[in-house]
C-alpha positions in Angstrom: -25.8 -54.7 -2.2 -25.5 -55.1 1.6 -26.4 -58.7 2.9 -29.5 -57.3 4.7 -30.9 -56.4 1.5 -30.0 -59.0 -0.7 -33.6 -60.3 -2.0 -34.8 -63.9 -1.9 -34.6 -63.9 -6.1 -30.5 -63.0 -5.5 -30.1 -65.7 -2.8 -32.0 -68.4 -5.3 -30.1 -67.4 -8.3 -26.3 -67.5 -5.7 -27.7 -71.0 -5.0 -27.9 -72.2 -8.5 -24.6 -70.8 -9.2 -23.1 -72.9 -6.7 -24.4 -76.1 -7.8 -22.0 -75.2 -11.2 -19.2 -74.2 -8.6 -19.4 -77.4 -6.7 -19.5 -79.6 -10.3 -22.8 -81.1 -9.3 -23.8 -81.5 -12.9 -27.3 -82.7 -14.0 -26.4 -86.4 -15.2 -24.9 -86.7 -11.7 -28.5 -85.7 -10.2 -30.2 -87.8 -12.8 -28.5 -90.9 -11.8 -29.5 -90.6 -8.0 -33.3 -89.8 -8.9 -33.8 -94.1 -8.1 -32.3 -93.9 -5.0 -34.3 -93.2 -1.5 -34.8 -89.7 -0.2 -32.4 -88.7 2.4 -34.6 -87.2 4.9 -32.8 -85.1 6.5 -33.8 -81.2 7.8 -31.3 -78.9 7.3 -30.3 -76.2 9.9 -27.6 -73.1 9.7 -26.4 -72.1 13.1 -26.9 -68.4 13.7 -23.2 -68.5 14.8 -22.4 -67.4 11.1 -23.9 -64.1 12.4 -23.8 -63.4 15.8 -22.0 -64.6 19.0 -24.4 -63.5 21.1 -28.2 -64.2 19.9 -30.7 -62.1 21.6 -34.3 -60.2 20.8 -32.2 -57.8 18.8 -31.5 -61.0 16.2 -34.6 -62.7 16.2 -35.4 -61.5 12.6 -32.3 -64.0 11.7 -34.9 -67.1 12.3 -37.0 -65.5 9.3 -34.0 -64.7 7.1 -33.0 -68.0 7.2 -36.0 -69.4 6.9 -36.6 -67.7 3.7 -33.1 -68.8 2.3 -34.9 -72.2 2.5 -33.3 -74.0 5.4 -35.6 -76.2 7.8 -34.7 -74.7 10.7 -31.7 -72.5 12.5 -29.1 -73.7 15.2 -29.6 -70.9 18.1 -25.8 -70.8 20.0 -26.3 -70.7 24.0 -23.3 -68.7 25.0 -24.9 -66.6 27.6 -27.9 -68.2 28.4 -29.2 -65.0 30.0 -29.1 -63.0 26.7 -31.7 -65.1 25.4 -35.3 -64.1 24.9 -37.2 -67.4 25.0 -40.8 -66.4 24.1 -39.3 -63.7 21.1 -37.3 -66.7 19.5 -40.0 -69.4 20.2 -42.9 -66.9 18.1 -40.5 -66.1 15.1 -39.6 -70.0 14.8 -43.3 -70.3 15.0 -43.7 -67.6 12.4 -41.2 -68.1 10.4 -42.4 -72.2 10.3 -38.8 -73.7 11.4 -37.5 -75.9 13.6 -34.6 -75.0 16.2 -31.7 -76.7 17.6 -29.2 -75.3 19.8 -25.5 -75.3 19.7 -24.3 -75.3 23.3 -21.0 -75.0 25.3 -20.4 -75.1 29.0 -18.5 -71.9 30.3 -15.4 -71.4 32.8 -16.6 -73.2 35.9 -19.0 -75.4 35.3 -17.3 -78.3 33.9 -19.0 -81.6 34.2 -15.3 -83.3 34.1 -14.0 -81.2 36.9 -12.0 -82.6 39.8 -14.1 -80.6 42.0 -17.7 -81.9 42.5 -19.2 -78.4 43.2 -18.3 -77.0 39.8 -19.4 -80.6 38.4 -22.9 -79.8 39.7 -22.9 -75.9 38.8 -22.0 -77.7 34.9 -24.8 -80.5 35.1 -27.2 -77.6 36.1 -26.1 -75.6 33.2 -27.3 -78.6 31.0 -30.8 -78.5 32.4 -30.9 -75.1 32.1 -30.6 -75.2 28.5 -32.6 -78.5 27.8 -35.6 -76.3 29.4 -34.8 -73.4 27.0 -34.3 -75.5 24.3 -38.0 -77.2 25.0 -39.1 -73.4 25.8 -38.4 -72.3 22.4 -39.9 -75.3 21.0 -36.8 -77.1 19.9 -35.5 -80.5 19.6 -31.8 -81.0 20.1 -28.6 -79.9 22.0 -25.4 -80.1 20.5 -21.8 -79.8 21.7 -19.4 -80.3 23.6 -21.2 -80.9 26.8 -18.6 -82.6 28.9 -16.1 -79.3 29.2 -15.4 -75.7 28.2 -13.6 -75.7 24.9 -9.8 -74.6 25.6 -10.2 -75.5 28.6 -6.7 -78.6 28.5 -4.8 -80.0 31.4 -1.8 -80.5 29.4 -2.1 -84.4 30.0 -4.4 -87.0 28.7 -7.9 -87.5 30.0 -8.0 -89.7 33.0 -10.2 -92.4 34.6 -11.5 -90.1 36.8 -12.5 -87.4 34.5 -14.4 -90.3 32.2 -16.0 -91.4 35.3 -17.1 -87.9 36.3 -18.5 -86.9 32.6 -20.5 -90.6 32.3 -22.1 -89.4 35.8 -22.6 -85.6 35.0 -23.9 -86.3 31.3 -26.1 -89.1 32.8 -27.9 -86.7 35.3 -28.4 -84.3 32.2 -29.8 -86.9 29.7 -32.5 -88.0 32.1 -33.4 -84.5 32.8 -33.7 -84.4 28.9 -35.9 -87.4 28.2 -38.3 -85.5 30.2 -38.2 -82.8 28.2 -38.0 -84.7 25.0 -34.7 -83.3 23.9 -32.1 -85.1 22.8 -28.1 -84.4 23.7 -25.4 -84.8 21.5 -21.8 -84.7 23.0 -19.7 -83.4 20.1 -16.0 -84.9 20.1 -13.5 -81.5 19.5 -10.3 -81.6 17.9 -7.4 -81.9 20.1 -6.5 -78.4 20.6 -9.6 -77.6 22.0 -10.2 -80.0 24.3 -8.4 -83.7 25.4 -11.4 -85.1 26.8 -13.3 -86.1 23.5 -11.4 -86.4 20.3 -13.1 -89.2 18.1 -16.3 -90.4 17.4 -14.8 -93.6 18.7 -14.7 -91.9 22.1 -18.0 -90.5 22.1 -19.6 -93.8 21.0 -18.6 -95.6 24.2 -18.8 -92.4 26.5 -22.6 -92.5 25.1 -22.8 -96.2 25.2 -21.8 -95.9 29.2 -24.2 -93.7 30.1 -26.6 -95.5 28.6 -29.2 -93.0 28.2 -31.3 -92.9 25.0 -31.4 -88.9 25.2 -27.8 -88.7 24.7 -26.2 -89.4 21.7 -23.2 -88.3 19.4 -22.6 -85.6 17.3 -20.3 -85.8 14.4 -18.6 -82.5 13.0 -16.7 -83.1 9.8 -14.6 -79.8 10.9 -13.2 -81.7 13.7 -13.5 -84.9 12.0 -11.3 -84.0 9.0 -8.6 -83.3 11.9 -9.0 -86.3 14.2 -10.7 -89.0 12.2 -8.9 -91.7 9.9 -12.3 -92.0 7.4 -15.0 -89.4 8.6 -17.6 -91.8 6.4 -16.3 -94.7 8.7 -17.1 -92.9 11.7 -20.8 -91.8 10.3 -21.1 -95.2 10.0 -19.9 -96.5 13.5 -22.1 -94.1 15.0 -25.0 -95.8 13.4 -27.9 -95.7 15.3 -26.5 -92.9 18.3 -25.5 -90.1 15.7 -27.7 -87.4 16.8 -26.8 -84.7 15.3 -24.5 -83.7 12.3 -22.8 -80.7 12.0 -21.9 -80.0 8.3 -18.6 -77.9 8.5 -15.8 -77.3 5.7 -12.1 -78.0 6.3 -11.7 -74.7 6.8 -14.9 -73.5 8.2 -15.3 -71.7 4.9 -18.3 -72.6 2.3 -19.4 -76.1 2.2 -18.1 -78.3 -1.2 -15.2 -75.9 -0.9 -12.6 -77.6 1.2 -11.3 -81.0 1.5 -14.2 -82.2 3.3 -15.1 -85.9 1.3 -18.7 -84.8 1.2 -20.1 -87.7 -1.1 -18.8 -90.7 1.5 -19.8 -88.8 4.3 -23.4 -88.6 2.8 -23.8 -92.0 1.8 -22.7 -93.0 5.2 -25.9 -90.9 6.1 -27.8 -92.5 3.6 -26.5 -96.1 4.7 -27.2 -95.8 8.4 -30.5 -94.4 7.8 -30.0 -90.8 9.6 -33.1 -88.8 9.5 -32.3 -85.9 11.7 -30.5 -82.6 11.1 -27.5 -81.3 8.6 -26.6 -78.2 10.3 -24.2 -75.7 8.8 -21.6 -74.6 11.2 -19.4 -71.3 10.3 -18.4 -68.0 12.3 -19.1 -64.6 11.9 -16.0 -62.7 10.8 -15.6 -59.3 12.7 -16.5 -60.1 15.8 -13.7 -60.6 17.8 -14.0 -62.4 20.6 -15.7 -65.5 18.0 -12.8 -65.5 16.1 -10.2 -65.6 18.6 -12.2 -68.4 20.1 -12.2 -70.3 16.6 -8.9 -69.3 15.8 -10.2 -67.8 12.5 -7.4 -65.0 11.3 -8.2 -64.6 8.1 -11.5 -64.0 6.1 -12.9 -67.8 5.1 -15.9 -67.1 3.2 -17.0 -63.7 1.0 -19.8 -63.1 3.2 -22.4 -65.1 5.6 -25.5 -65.0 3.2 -22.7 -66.4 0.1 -21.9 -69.2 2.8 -25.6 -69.9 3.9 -26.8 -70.0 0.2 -24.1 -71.7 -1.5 -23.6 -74.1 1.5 -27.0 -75.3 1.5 -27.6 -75.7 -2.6 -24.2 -77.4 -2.2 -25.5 -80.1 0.2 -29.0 -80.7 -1.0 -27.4 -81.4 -4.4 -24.7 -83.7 -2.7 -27.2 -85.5 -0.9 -29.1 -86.3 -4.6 -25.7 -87.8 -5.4 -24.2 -89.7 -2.8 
């Protein structure tokens, strides 16, 4: 059976399977049933299906929607692909929320040395914050300082810190009037060596002082640059404004080494109420992979990820 025609019965009977698979047994769900609700919304980026999201794949926002996610992650690639009205009514049919999982392109990074290309990237920003309100969305994640790959070979200097805390300054106030909120994703440090740790991103945030921008924790990128991802949950505290649920291995959440129990009782301890977004990549398309660096096939197929990845996490968050 093809993944466009798997029916909602299959994707509810794949889900309880992988409860089983991830050892989630009932005593452990019984045990958390005294313990507050996390409440969380939880969100699958699109990038499990498409690089490039246009008209042509708004009939994802309903497919996920019946898999029984909260909302979907829309990626902003090329921002000129996107049909804002088509993907604001299906979110609006479908009864979801939307987020959106943003990069800045070649030429318009914020941490440039040269301040044209700094203003080109800040204008990107606002650009998307207005889509992003346009589709009737909440959030902006990502890297948001530079385009991923994009390394100098040295370490990130004064001047580049003082160039992002100005650039992502300018973009956070345009979001507060827009309502949206910004959350600068730290990258592992083959992709970028401006912002590694959640360490990093708490004081770049804390600099710019903006309540619109916050930080956004990956446990992909986490599992390779943090000591204790559920210590850095936790020392984002009240700025973690987005979390990006993402396997050691991009593969299927509860699969990898990812320590998904401490990270979600960090959650639960700080009090996060915002979105758990899955984060994979489509296989096949290759452009995506050679930008993730994914060789090899990581999951059996994107509806097996998106089922068993969310059943996986609700159950973890009963337990944790």
């Amino acid at each position: 059976m093809s993944e466009q025609s798997m029916s909602r019965r299959r994707f509810m009977n794949t889900g309880a399977t992988a409860l089983g698979a991830a050892g989630l047994v009932a005593g452990q769900a019984h045990a958390a049933v005294d313990k507050p609700p996390l409440e969380v919304r939880y969100g699958l980026n699109l990038l499990v299906y498409t690089a490039a999201f246009s008209k042509d794949q708004v009939d994802l926002i309903r497919k996920v929607a019946d898999m029984g996610y909260d909302g979907v992650e829309v990626p902003f690639n090329d921002l000129d692909l996107l049909d804002v009205a088509a993907t604001r009514r299906a979110r609006e049919q479908a009864g979801v929320g939307l987020t959106a999982c943003a990069v800045l392109m070649p030429g318009t990074n914020v941490t440039s040395p040269e301040a044209s290309e700094r203003q080109i990237g800040v204008d990107r920003l606002k650009r998307m914050v207005d889509i992003t309100a346009e589709m009737g969305g909440d959030a902006i994640g990502g890297p948001l300082y530079a385009p991923v790959g994009q390394l100098t070979g040295l370490a990130r200097t004064a001047d580049e810190w003082a160039w992002g805390v100005e650039g992502l300054r300018a973009a956070a106030e345009h979001a507060g009037t827009a309502d949206i909120v910004l959350a600068i994703e730290p990258l592992n440090r083959f992709e970028t060596h401006f912002l590694n740790t959640t360490d990093d991103a708490i004081r770049l945030v804390r600099e710019v002082g903006h309540p619109n921008l916050t930080v956004q924790v990956d446990t992909f990128h986490a599992n390779i640059e943090e000591k204790n991802t559920a210590a850095a949950i936790r020392a984002a505290g009240d700025v973690l404004g987005h979390f990006h649920a993402s396997e050691s291995d991009r593969g299927v959440p509860g699969t990898g080494q990812v320590p998904w129990k401490d990270c979600f009782a960090a959650l639960r301890e700080i009090g996060y109420d915002r979105w758990v977004t899955i984060e994979s990549f489509a296989t096949g398309i290759l452009d995506l992979c050679a930008a993730a660096c994914i060789w090899r096939p990581i999951y059996a197929s994107a509806d097996e990820l998106a089922v068993n990845g969310l059943a996986f996490l609700k159950a973890m968050a009963q337990v944790a």
